[in-house]
C-alpha positions in Angstrom: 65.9 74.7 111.2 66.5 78.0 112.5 68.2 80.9 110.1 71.5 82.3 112.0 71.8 85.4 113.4 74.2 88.2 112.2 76.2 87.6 115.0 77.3 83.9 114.6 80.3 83.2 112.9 79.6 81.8 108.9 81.2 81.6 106.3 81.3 84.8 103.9 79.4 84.5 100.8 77.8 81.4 98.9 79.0 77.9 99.3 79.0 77.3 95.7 81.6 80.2 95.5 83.6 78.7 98.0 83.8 75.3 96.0 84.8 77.6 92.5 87.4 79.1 94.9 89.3 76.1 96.2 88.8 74.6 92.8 90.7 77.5 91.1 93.3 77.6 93.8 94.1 73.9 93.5 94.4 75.1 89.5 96.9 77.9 90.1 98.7 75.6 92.5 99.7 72.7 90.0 100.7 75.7 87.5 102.7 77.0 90.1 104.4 73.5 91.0 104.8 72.9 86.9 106.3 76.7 87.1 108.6 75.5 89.6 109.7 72.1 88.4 110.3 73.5 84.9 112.4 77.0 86.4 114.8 74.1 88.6 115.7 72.5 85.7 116.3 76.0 83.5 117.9 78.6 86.1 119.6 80.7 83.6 116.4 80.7 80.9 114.1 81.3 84.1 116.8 84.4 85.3 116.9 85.8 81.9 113.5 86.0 81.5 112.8 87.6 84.8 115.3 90.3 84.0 113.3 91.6 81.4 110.1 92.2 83.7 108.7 95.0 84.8 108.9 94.9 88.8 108.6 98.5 89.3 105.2 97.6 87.5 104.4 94.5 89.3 104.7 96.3 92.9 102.4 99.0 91.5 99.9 96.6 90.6 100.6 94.1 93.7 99.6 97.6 95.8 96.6 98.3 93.2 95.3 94.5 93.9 95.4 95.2 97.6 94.3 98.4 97.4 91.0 97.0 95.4 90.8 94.3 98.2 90.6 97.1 101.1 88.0 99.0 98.9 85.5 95.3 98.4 85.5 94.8 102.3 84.6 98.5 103.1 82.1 98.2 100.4 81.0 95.1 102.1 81.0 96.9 105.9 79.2 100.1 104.6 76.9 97.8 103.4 76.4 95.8 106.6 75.5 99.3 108.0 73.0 100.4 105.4 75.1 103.1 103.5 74.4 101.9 100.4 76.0 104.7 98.8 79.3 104.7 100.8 79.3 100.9 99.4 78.7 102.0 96.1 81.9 104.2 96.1 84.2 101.8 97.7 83.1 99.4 95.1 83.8 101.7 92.4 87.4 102.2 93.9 87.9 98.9 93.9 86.7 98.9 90.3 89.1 101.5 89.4 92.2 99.9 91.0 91.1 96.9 89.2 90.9 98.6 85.6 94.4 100.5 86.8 95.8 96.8 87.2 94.4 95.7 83.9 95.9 98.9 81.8 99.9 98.5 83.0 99.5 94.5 82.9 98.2 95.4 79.0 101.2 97.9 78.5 103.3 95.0 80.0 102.1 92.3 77.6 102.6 94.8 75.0 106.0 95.9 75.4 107.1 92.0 75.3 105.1 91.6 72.0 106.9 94.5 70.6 110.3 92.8 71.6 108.9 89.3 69.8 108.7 87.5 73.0 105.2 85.8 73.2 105.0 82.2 74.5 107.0 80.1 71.9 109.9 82.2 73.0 110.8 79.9 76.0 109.3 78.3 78.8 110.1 80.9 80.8 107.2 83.0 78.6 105.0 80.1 78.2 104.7 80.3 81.7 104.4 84.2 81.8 101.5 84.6 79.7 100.0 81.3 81.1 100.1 82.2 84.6 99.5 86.1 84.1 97.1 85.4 81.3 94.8 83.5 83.2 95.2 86.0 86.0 94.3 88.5 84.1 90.8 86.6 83.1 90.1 86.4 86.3 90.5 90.0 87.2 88.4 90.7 84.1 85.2 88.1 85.5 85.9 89.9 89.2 85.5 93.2 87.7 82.5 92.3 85.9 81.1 90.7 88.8 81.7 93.8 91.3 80.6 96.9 88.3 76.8 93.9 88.9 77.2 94.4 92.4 78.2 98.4 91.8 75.0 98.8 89.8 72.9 96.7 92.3 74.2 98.5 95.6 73.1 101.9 93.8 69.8 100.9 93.5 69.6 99.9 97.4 69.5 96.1 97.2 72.3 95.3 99.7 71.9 96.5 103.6 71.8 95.0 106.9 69.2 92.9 106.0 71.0 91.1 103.0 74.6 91.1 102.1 75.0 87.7 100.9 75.7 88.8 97.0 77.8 91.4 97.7 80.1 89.4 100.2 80.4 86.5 97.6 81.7 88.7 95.4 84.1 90.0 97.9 84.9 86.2 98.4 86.0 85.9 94.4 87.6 89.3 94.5 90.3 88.3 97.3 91.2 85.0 96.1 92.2 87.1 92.8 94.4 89.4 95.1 95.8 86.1 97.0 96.6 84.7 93.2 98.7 87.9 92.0 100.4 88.0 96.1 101.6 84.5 95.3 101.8 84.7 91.1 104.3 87.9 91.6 107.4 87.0 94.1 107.4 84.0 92.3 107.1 85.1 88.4 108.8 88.7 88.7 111.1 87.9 91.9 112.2 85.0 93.2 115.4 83.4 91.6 
């Protein structure tokens, strides 16, 4: 068995992170479908509730999310071409938008606290902090996973010559954007 080249096409980042990935997907799938299912049978509770979101906040952190995303996979190419500290910074902007998201979801969840909505208002904010809860966990591990990888592509450790770390935590990072892309229209938009 011979080890591939750079140039064949792979697939990004560890298996094993791969298999966490479609696992959690098929997770925030059924909670979507149980979101669904529960809003068709409660419109108006479901309209109400959305009323009282923040979208100018969601959009800010929807942009933030990609944002971070666009950072990771320019960390990932500086990488690929030994700038090691040109990946460092785009990891730490990715970092950044990633804390950004974490402060205005946090002044979100506060704000509804204050009004006495938490999730034994409604199913409407069961599903809330459920779905955006759980996001925001996994924005939490992602960022702890990429300031490991910031630390570790200071030092030199990711080039041309091994990139595998660095683009399976790019891997985790973008299925957390793809959760918020989906999570969003259908939590803070669509009625």
């Amino acid at each position: 068995m011979t080890a591939s080249s750079p140039d064949e096409p792979r697939l990004a980042g560890d298996l094993a992170i791969w298999l966490v990935i479609l696992a959690e997907l098929l997770t925030f799938a059924l909670l979507f479908l149980a979101y669904a299912f529960t809003r068709a049978g409660q419109v108006a509770v479901f309209n109400a509730g959305q009323g009282t979101l923040n979208l100018h906040a969601g959009v800010i952190n929807t942009v933030l999310l990609i944002t971070g995303s666009w950072c990771v996979a320019r960390a990932v190419h500086a990488a690929r071409q030994d700038e090691s500290g040109s990946s460092a910074k785009w990891l730490l902007g990715s970092l950044t938008c990633g804390l950004s998201f974490l402060f205005i979801k946090g002044h979100e969840y506060a704000d509804k606290w204050q009004a006495g909505l938490d999730m034994s208002t409604n199913d409407f904010y069961m599903f809330y902090y459920m779905l955006t809860g759980f996001h925001f966990l996994h924005v939490v591990a992602a960022m702890g996973w990429l300031a490991f990888l910031w630390f570790r592509t200071r030092q030199g450790t990711y080039g041309r010559h091994d990139c595998h770390a660095l683009e399976t935590g790019a891997a985790f990072w973008h299925m957390v954007d793809l959760l918020w892309i989906v999570l969003f229209p259908l939590v803070y938009v669509m009625r």
